[in-house]
ZATIMAR-282755 format. One line per 2 residues: number of its first residue (from 0); for each residue x, y, z of C-alpha. Coordinates in Angstrom, 1 decimal, m for minus. Example, Ala and Ser with C-alpha at 12.3 -4.5 7.8 and 13.67 -1.06 7.14 Angstrom:
ZATIMAR-282755
0	12.3/m4.5/7.8  13.7/m1.1/7.1
This chain:
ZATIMAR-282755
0	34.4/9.3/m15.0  31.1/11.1/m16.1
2	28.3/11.2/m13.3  25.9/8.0/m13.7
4	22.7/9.1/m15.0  20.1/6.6/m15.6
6	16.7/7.3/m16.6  14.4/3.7/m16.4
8	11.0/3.3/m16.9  9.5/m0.1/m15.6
10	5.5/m0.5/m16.9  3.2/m3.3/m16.8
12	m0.5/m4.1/m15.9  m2.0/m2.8/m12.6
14	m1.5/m5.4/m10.1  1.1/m6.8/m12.0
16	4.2/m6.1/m9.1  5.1/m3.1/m10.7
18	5.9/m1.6/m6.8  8.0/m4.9/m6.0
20	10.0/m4.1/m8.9  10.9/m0.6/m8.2
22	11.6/m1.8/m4.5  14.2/m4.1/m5.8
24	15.5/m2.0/m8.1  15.2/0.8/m5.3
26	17.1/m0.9/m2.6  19.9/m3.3/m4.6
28	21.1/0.6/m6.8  20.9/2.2/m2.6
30	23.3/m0.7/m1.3  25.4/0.6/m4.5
32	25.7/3.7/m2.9  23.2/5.4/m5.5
34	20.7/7.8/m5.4  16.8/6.9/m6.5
36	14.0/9.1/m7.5  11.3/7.8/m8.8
38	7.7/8.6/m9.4  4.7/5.8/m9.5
40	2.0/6.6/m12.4  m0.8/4.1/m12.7
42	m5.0/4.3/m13.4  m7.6/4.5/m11.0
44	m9.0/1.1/m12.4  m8.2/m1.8/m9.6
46	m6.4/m4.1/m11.8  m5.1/m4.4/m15.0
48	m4.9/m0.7/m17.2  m1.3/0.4/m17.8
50	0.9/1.3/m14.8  4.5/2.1/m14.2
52	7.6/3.8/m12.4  9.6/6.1/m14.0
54	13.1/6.3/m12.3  15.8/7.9/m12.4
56	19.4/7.1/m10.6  22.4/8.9/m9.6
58	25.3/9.1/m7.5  24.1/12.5/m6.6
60	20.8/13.1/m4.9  18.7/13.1/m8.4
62	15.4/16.2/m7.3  13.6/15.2/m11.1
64	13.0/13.1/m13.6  13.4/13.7/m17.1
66	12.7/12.2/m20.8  13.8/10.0/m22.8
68	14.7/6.9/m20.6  17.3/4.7/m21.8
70	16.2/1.7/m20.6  12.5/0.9/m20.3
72	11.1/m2.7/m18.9  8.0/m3.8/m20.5
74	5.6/m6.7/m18.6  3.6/m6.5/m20.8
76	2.9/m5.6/m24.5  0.7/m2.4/m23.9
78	3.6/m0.7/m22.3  5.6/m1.0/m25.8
80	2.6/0.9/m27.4  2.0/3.4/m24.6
82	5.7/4.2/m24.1  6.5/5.1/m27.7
84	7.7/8.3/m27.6  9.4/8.0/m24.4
86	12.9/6.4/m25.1  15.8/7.5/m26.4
88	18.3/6.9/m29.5  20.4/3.9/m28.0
90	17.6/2.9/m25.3  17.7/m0.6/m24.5
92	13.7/m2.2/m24.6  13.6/m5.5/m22.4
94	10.3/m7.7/m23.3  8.9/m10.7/m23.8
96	9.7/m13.2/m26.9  5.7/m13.9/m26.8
98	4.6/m10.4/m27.2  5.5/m10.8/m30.9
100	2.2/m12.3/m32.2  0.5/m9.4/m30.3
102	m1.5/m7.2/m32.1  m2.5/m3.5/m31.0
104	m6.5/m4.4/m31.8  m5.8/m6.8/m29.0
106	m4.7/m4.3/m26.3  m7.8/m4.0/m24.3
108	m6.3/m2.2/m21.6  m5.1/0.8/m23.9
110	m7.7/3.6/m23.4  m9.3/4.2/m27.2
112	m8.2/7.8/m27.3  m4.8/6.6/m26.2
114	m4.8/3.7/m29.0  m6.0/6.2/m32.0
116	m3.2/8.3/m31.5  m0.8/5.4/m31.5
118	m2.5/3.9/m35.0  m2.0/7.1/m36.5
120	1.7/6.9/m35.6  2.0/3.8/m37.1
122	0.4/4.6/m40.0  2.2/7.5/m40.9
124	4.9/5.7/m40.8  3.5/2.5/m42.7
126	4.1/0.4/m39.7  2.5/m2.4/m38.8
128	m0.2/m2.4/m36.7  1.2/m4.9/m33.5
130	4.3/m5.8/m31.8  6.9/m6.1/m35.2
132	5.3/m2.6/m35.7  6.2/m1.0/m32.6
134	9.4/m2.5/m32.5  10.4/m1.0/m36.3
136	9.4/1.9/m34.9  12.5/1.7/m31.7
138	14.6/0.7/m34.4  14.2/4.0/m36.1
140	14.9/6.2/m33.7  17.8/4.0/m32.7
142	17.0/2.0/m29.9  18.3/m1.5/m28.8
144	15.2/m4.4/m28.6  16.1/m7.2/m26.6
146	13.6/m10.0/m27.0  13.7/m12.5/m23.4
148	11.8/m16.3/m23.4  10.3/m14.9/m19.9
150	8.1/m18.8/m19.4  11.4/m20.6/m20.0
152	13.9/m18.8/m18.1  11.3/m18.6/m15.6
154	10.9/m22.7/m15.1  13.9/m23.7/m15.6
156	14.6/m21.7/m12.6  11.5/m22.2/m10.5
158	9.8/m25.1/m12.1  6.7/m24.7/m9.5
160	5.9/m21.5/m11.3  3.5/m19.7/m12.5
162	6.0/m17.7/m14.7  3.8/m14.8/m15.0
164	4.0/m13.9/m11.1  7.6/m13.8/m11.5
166	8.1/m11.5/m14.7  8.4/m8.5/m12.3
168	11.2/m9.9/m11.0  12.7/m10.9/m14.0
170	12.3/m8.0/m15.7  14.2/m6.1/m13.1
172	17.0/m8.3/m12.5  17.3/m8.4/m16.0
174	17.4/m4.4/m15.6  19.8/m4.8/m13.1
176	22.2/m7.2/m14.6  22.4/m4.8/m17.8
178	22.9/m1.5/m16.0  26.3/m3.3/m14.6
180	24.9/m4.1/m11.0  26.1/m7.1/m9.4
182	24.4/m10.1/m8.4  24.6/m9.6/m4.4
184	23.4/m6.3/m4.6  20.1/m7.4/m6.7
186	19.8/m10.1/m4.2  19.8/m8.1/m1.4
188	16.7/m6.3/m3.5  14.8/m9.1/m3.4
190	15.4/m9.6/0.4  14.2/m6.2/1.3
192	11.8/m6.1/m1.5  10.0/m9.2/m0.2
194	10.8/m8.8/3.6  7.3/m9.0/4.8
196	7.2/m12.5/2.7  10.0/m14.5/3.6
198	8.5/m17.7/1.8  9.1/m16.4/m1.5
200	12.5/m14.9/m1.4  14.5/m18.2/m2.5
202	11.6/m18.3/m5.3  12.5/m14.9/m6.3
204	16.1/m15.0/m5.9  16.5/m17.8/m8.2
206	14.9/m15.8/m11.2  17.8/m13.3/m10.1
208	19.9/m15.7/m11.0  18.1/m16.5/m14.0
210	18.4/m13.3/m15.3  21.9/m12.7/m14.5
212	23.0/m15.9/m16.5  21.2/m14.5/m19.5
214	22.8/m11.5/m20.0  26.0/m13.1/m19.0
216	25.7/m15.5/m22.1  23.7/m13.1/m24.3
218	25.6/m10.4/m26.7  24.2/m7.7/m24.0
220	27.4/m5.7/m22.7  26.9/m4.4/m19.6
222	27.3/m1.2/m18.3  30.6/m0.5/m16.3
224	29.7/1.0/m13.0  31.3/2.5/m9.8
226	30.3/1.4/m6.9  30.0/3.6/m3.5
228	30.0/3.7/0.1  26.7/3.1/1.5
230	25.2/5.9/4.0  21.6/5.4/6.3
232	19.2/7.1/4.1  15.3/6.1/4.0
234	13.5/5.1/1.2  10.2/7.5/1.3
236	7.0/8.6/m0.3  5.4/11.6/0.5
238	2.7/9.6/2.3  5.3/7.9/4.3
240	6.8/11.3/5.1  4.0/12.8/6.2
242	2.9/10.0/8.3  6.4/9.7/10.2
244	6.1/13.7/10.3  2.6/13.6/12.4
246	4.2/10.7/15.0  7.3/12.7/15.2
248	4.8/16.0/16.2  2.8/14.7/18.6
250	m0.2/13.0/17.0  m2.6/11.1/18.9
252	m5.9/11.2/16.8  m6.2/10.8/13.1
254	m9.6/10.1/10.8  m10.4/9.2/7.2
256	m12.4/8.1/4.8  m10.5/5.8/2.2
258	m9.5/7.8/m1.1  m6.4/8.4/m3.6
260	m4.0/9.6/m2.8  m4.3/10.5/0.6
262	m5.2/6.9/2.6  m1.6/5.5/1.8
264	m0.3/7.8/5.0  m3.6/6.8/7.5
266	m2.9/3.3/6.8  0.7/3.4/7.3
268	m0.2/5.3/10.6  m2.1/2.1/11.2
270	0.6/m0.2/11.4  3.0/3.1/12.7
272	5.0/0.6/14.8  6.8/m1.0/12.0
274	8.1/2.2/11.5  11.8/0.8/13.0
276	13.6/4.4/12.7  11.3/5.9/15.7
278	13.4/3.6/17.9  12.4/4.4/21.5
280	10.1/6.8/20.6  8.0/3.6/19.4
282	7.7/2.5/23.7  6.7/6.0/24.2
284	4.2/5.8/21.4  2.2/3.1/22.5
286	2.0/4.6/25.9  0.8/7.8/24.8
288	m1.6/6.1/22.5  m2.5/6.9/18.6
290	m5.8/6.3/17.6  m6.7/5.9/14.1
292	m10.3/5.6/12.5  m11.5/4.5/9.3
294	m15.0/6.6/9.4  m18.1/6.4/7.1
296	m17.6/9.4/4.9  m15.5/12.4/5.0
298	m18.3/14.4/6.7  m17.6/12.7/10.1
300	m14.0/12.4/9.0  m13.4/16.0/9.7
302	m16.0/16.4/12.9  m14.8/13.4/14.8
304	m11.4/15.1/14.2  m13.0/18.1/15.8
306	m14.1/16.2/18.6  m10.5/14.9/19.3
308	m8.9/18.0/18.8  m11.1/19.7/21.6
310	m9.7/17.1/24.2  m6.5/18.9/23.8
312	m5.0/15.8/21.9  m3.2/16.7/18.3
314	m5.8/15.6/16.4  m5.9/15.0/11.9
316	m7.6/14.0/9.1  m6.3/13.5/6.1
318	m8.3/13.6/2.3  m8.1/14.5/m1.2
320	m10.5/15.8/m3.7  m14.1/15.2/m3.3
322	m13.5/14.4/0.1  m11.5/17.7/1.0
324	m15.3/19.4/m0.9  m17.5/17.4/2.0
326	m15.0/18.6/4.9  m15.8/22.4/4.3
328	m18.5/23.1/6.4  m16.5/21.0/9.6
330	m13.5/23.2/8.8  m15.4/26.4/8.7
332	m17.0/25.0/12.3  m13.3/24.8/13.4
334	m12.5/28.7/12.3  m15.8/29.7/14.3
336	m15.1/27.3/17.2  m11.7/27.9/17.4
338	m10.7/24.4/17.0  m6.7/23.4/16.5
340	m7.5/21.3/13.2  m5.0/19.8/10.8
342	m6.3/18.7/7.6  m3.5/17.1/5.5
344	m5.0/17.6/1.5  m3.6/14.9/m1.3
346	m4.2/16.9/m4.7  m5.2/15.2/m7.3
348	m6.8/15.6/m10.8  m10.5/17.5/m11.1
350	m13.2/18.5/m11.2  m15.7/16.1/m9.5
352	m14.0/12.7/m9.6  m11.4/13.9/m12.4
354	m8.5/11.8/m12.3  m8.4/10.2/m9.4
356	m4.9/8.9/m9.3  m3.6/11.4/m11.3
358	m1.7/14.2/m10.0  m2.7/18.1/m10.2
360	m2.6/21.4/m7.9  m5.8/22.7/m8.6
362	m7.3/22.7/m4.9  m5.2/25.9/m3.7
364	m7.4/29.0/m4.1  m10.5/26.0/m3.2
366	m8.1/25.8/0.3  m7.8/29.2/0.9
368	m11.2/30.2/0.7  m13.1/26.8/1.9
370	m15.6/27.0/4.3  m18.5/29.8/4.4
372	m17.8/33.2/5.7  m14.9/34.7/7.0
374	m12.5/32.9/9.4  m8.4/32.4/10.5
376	m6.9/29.4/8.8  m3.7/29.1/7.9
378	m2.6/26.6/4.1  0.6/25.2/3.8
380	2.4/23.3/1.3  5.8/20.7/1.1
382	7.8/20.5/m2.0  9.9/17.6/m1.2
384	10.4/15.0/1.5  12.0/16.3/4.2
386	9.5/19.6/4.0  6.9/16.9/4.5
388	8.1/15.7/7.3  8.8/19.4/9.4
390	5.6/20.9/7.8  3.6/18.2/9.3
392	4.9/18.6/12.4  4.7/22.5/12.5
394	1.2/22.1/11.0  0.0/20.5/14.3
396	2.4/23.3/16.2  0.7/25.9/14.5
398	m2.7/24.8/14.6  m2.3/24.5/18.5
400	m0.5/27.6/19.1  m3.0/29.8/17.1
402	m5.8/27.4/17.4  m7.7/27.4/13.8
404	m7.7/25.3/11.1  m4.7/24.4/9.4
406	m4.4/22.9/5.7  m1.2/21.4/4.6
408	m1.1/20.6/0.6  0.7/17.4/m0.9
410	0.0/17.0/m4.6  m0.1/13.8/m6.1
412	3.2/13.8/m8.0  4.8/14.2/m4.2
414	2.8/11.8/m2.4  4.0/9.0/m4.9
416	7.7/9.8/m5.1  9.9/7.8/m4.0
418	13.2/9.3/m2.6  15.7/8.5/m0.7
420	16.3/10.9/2.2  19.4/11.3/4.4
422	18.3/10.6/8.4  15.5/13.2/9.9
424	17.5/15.6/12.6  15.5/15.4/15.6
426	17.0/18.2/16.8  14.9/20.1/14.6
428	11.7/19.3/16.1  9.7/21.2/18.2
430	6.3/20.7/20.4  4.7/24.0/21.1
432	1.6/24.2/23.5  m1.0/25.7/23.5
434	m1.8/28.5/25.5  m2.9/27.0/28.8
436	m5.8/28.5/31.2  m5.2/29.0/34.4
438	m8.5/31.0/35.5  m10.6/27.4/36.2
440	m13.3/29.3/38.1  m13.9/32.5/35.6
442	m13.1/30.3/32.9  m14.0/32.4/29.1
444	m13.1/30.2/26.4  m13.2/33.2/24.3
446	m11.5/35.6/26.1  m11.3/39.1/24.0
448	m8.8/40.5/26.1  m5.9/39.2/24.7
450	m3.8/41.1/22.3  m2.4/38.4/19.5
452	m6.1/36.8/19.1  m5.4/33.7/20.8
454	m7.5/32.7/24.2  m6.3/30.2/26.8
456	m7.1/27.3/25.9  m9.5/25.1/28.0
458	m9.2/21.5/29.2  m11.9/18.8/29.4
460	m12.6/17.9/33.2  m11.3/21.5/34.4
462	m13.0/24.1/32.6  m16.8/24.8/31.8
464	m17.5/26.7/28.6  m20.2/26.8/25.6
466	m19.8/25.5/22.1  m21.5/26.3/18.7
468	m21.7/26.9/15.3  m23.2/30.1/15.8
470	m21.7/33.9/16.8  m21.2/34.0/20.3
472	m19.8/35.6/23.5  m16.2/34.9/25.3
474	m18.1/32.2/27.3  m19.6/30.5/24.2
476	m23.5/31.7/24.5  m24.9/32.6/21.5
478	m25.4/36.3/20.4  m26.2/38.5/17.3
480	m25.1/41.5/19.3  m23.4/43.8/17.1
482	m20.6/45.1/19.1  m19.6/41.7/20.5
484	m19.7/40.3/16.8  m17.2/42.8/15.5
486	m15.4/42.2/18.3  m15.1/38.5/17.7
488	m14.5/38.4/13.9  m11.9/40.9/14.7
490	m10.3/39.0/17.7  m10.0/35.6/15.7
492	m8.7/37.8/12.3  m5.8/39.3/14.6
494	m4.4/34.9/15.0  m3.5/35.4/11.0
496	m1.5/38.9/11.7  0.1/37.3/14.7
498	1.4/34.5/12.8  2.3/36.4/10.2
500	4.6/38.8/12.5  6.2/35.4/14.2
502	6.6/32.9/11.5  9.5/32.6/9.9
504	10.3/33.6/6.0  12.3/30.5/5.8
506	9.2/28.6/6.1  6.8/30.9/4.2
508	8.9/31.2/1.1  12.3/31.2/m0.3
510	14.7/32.5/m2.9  16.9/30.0/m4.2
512	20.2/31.5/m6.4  21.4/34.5/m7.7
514	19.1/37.7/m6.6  20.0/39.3/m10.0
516	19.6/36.3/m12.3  18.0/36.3/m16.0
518	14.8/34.6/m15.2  13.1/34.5/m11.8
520	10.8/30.9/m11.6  7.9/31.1/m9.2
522	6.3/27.5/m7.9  4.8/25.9/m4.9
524	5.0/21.8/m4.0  6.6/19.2/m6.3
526	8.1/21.5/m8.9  10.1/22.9/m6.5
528	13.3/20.1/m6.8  12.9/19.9/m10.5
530	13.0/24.2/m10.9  16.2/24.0/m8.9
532	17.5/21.1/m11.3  16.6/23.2/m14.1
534	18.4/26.1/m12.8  22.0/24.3/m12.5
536	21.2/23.1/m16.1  20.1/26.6/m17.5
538	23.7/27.4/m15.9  25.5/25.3/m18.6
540	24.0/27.5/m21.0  25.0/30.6/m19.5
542	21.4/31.5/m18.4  21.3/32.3/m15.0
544	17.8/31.7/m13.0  16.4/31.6/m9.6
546	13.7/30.5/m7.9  11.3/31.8/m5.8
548	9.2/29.1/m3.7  6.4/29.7/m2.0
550	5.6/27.6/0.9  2.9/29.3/3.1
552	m0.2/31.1/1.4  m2.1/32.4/4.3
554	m0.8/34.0/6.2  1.1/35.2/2.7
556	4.1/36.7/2.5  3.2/39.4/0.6
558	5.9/42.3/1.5  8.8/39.8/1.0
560	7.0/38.5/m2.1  6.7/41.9/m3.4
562	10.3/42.8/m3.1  11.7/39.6/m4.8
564	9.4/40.6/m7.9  10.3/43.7/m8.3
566	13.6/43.3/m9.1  13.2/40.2/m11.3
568	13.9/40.5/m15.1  11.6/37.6/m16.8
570	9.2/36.0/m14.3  7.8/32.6/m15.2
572	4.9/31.0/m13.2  5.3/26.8/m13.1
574	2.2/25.5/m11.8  0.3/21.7/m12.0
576	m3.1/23.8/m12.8  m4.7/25.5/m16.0
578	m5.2/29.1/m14.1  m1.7/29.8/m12.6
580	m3.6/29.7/m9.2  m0.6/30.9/m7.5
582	0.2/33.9/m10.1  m3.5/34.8/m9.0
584	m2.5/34.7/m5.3  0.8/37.0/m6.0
586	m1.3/39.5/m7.9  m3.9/39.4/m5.4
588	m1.6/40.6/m2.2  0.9/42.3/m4.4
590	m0.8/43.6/m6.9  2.1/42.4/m9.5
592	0.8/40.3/m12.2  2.8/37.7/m14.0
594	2.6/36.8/m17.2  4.4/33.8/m18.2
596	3.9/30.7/m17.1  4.3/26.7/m17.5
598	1.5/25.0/m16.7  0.7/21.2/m16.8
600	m2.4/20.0/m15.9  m2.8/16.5/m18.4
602	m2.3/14.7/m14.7  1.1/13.9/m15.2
604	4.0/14.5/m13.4  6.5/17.6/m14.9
606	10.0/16.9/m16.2  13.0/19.0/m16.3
608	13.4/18.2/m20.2  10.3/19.8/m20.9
610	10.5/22.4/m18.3  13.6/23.6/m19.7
612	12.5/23.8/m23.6  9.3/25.5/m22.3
614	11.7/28.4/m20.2  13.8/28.9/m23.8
616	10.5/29.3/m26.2  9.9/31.9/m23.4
618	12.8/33.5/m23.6  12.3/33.4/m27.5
620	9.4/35.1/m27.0  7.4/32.8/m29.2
622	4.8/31.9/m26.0  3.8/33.7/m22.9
624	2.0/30.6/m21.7  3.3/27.1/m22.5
626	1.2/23.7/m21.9  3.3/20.8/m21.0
628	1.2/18.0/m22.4  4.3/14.7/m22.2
630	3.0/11.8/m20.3  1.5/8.1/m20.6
């Protein structure tokens, strides 16, 4: 039997249970025995613009999404409009029997840029302008409408309504019932789907049942599917990764201001004990205490981190965008100070307030180089989940072991994936100290006799020492003495070549596949699972590829870097940015510049479809640089 692979796109209004769907969709296809990736799209309005999930489910661990779906779940009528291009010849379209009066002028919710583009479809193909249009339009291109009463099904299931809160259920049981699932599985969606509101889930599992008898008397055939043996896996975001990453290493103070996409993980560490998996570890927890704190901006965000840090307890803050731009000056205070920071950055869509929920990569050279002057810090970034969860735990490590600031990068696209990840090995975590001081009495904070940079590190209620913003000596006084300033830049400069002696390659970057392959891919964060899709594709073809990933940028890996390079054949750059930031990086330590490159930066998240025809127009040598530009 061919490998199941189902691509499924579920969109409706903002607010209108789009996550509830793809939690029930989720959890019934993992009791299957199936694999889920999906990624959540939606505006930065509070309710109502366009939002979906675009999924796509395997027996296999799926690492990307692709286009065109073959089955796509609209909640609404603008989702048939904004999801045009998007499905495939044979694509089954589930909607509502009353969208069919609806007309496209009506559709305030579309953006007007959005909407012209879909008139001008229509009209060059002399389509109507509303829903008989749109659905001429699937027709052509060969895909299966299937029209569902959702109000009556609805009540005559669960008279007590309203219908409308129900249709995201409907919708994906109806999904569910199609794609050959059965019924006990899509009930025990609803269960986990709703398991924080137990007085709806008889509500809810009666539309199940709705839906179910609807296909089962309708002309709808089924899919046939094989069903597997279940395994403990955890259904993640990146949020939720990072989060259970930072309990796992230690954390005991976290800050932030609220802002997308980053407060998803601070509030989940607010409510860290109905994280179940942590099992004892929770008892310890609350013993050792986690503090979290909402703050009034991200300027105190960062210093009250600071603060926390300099009690010797692991101490975060966690921010995106404009917030990460008012956190600069407390960061470069930690490089001066010495201060074990970790600052976990969200990416997201700029400049200014750009697209806030959107997703993007444009903040790398920003994190190498924020903060004034000169100073140690060491920028990190996770391309999947289970990188999330060791990278936030070695981000705290390193930023107490070499105690400066350390900035660990999650792009947008990552922090709203949902995956589902085998079970996290302990085994693999470790909590390193810092360097303790056992001089009390001659205590110097600073100490510049110490050959890898780093000086013992002090502890509140032992030691006496000095702290400021400005130059100073190894007890903390202010100077502008010459010698001891050179001394000091130099001393806290030498932390970066220490690390970068005693870290690991494995965790600074990688080369996935065949050292001598066709075409060598270089990327950084969430392309990173689709590039290594693309590469077992590209084998089908007979093109052989690798992949070099970059995980750590300072300190960079520049000799190992170097040597991967040199001996590449065609080197293409995949980036979420307009300015291949991390080409610029590589030709910046290595002095080798790279020339082609895939670059999205529209906001939307990259699939392997149009990765993949991007790499071959490449090879054609008709582009150097391609824009991917897909996306609703």
């Amino acid at each position: 039997m061919q490998e199941t692979d189902i691509n499924l796109l579920v969109g409706g209004p903002q607010g209108g249970g789009i996550d509830s769907a793809a939690n029930m969709i989720s959890m019934a296809f993992s009791l299957a025995g199936y694999n889920i990736y999906g990624i959540r799209e939606y505006h930065s309005n509070i309710k109502g613009r366009h939002s979906y999930i675009h999924f796509r489910i395997m027996h296999k661990r799926p690492r990307s999404l692709k286009y065109p779906v073959d089955i796509m779940v609209a909640l609404d009528p603008d989702t048939l409009f904004e999801h045009m291009f998007d499905v495939s010849s044979n694509a089954k379209i589930i909607y509502d029997t009353s969208f069919d009066k609806f007309e496209l002028k009506n559709a305030r919710m579309i953006t007007s840029d959005t909407m012209e583009s879909i008139r001008n479809e229509l009209k060059s193909r002399n389509l109507t302008m509303d829903v008989h249009g749109i659905l001429d339009y699937f027709r052509s291109v060969g895909a299966i409408p299937i029209a569902m009463p959702f109000d009556k099904l609805i009540n005559d299931y669960v008279p007590e309504g309203p219908a409308t809160r129900y249709y995201n259920t409907l919708g994906a049981g109806t999904t569910l019932a199609i794609l050959g699932l059965d019924i006990e599985h899509a009930n025990e969606g609803i269960k986990y789907a709703f398991r924080k509101k137990p007085s709806v889930i008889d509500s809810n599992l009666r539309v199940i049942k709705a839906a179910y008898d609807y296909v089962d008397r309708s002309e709808i055939k089924p899919e046939q599917l094989k069903f597997y043996p279940v395994i403990p896996r955890m259904l993640l975001t990146g949020n939720d990764a990072v989060a259970i990453g930072k309990l796992m290493g230690g954390l005991r103070f976290q800050t932030y201001y609220p802002i997308t996409p980053a407060s998803d993980e601070s509030t989940l560490l607010e409510n860290h004990e109905d994280i179940k998996f942590l099992g004892n570890e929770t008892k310890n927890l609350k013993k050792g205490g986690l503090v979290i704190v909402q703050c009034e901006d991200e300027l105190s965000a960062v210093n009250m981190a600071n603060g926390g840090a300099l009690t010797g307890a692991r101490s975060a803050t966690a921010t995106s965008g404009p917030g990460f731009s008012l956190m600069a000056e407390g960061i470069s205070f930690a490089g001066m100070t010495e201060i074990p920071l970790v600052v976990t950055l969200y990416q997201r869509g700029g400049p200014s307030t750009g697209l806030p929920t959107r997703n993007g990569q444009s903040d790398l050279l920003f994190a190498l180089n924020t903060g004034h002057g000169e100073f140690p810090k060491m920028v990190i970034s996770s391309g999947d989940m289970e990188e999330c969860v060791y990278d936030a735990i070695k981000s705290l490590n390193y930023a107490q072991k070499y105690q400066m600031p350390v900035i660990h990068m999650i792009d947008k696209t990552l922090a709203n994936t949902m995956d589902l990840v085998p079970e996290i090995d302990v085994k693999k975590v470790r909590i390193e100290k810092y360097k303790e001081n056992n001089n009390h009495e001659n205590y110097k904070r600073y100490n510049l006799n110490t050959d890898d940079g780093v000086s013992p590190y002090g502890v509140f209620g032992k030691d006496v020492f000095w702290m400021t913003g400005d130059e100073h000596n190894e007890l903390g006084h202010v100077t502008e003495d010459t010698s001891v300033r050179d001394k000091m830049m130099e001393k806290r400069m030498r932390k970066l070549i220490t690390a970068d002696k005693e870290i690991p390659m494995e965790d600074r970057a990688v080369l996935y596949g065949d050292k001598n392959a066709d075409i060598t891919y270089i990327t950084w964060g969430s392309q990173k699972s689709l590039l290594l899709d693309a590469i077992d594709e590209l084998k089908k073809d007979g093109i052989s590829a690798n992949l070099l990933y970059l995980r750590m940028f300072a300190p960079f890996p520049s000799e190992y870097v170097g040597e991967v390079l040199k001996k590449s054949n065609l080197i293409i750059d995949v980036e979420s940015n307009m300015t291949a930031q991390a080409a610029k990086i590589i030709r910046m330590n290595t002095g080798i510049e790279v020339k082609n490159s895939i670059l999205k930066y529209n906001g939307r998240h990259m699939t392997i479809d149009e990765v993949i025809k991007s790499t071959k127009r490449i090879m054609g040598r008709e582009l150097e640089m391609v824009v991917l530009e897909n996306g609703s």
